[in-house]
DRENZA-266588 format. One line per field, with one value per residue: residue in one letter; x, y, z of N, C-alpha, C in turn. Coordinates in steps of 0.05 Angstrom, whole numbers. Each point is the difference from the previous one (the first is absolute). Example, Ala and Ser with C-alpha at 12.3 -4.5 7.8 and 13.67 -1.06 7.14 Angstrom:
2
type a,s
nu 264,-7
nv -114,21
nw 156,-14
cau -18,16
cav 24,24
caw 0,1
cu 18,-15
cv 24,22
cw 0,14
This chain:
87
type x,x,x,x,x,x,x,x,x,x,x,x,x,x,x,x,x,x,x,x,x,x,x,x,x,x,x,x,x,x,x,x,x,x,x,x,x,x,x,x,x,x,x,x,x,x,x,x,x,x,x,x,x,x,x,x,x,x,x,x,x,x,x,x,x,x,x,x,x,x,x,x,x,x,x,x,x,x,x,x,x,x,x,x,x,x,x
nu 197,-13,-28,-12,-27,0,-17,-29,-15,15,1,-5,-23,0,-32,7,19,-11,-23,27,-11,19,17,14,18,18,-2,25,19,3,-21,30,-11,14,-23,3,-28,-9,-17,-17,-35,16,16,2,35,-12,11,19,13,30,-3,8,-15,2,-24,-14,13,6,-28,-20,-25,16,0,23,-16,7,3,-26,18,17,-17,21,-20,21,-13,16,15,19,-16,-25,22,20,-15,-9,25,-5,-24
nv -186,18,-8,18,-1,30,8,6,-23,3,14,5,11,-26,10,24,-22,9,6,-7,-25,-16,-11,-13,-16,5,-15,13,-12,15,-10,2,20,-20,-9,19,-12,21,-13,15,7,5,-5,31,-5,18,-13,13,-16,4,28,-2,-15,7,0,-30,-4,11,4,-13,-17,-27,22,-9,-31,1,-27,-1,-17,3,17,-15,-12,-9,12,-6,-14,-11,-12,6,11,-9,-17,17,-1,-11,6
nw 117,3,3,-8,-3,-10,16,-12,12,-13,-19,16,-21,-1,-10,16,7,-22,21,13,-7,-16,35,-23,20,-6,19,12,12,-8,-15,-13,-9,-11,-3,-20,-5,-21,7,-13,3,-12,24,-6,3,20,23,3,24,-5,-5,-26,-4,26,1,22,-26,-1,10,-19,-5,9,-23,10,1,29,-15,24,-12,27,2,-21,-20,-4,-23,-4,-27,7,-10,22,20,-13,1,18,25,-11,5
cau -20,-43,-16,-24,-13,-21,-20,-6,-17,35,15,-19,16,17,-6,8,16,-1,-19,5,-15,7,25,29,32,34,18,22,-5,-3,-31,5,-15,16,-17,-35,-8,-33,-21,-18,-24,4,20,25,9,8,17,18,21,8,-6,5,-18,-16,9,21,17,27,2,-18,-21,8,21,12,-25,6,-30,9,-13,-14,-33,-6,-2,14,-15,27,10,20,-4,-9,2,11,-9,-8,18,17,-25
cav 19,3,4,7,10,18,14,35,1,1,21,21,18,-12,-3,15,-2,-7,-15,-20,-12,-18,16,-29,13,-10,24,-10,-15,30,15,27,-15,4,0,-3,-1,9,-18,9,-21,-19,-11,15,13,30,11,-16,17,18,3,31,7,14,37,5,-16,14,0,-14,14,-4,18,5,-1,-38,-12,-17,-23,-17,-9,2,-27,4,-10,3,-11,10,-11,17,34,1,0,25,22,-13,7
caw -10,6,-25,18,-11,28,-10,14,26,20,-7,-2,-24,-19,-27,-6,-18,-23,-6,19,24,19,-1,8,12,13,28,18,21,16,-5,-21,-29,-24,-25,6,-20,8,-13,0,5,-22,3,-17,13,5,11,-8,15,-19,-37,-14,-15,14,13,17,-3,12,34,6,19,24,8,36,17,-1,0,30,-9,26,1,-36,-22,-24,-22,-31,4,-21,-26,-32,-6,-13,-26,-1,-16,-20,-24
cu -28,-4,-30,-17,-20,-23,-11,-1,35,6,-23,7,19,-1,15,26,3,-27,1,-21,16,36,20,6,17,8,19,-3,4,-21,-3,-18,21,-14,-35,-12,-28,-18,-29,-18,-1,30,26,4,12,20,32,30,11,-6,7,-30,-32,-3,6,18,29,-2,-14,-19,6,33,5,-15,7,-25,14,-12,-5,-27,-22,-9,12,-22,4,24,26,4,-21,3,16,-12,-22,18,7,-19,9
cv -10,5,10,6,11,11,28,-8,-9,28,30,26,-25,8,31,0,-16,-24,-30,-13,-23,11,-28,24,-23,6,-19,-4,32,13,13,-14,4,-2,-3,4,3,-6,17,-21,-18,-14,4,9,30,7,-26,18,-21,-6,30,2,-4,20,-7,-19,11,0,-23,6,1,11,8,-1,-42,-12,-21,-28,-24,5,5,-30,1,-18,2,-8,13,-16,13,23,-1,-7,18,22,-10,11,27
cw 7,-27,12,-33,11,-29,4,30,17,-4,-1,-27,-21,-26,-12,-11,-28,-2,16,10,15,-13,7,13,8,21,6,31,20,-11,-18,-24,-22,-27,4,-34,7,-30,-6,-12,-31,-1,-18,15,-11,7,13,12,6,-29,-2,-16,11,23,29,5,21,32,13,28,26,16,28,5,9,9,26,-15,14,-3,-26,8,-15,-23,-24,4,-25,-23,-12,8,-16,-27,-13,-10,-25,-27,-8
């Protein structure tokens, strides 16, 4: 697994989903994002896939969409995305 933490100046429109400014993700070694967690400018998280208890919990933002992580930094790590998912 990748760990990417992106922002507005990555994600053009981020804040439209539930106020998003900074976006964890999880990806697999095929790009697929299997988790993502969205952080608004006081560092609560909004958003949260998979989740039943948010709104795009069910498709998530990066829905049938693969991330080319050959030309990523990977800048996260799976200790604290997880300890993120974990809040």
């Amino acid at each position: 697994m990748f760990y990417l933490k992106w922002s507005r100046n990555d994600i053009d429109g981020l804040e439209q989903f539930n106020g998003i400014v900074t976006l964890l993700t999880e990806i697999n070694k095929e790009g697929i994002v299997t988790k993502e967690i969205g952080l608004d400018k006081n560092n609560k998280i909004v958003h949260k896939f998979p989740s039943r208890n948010h709104t795009y919990g069910k498709y998530g933002i990066f829905d049938n969409q693969a991330v080319d992580i050959r030309n990523k930094n990977i800048n996260f790590t799976k200790k604290e995305f997880d300890r993120v998912w974990a809040m």
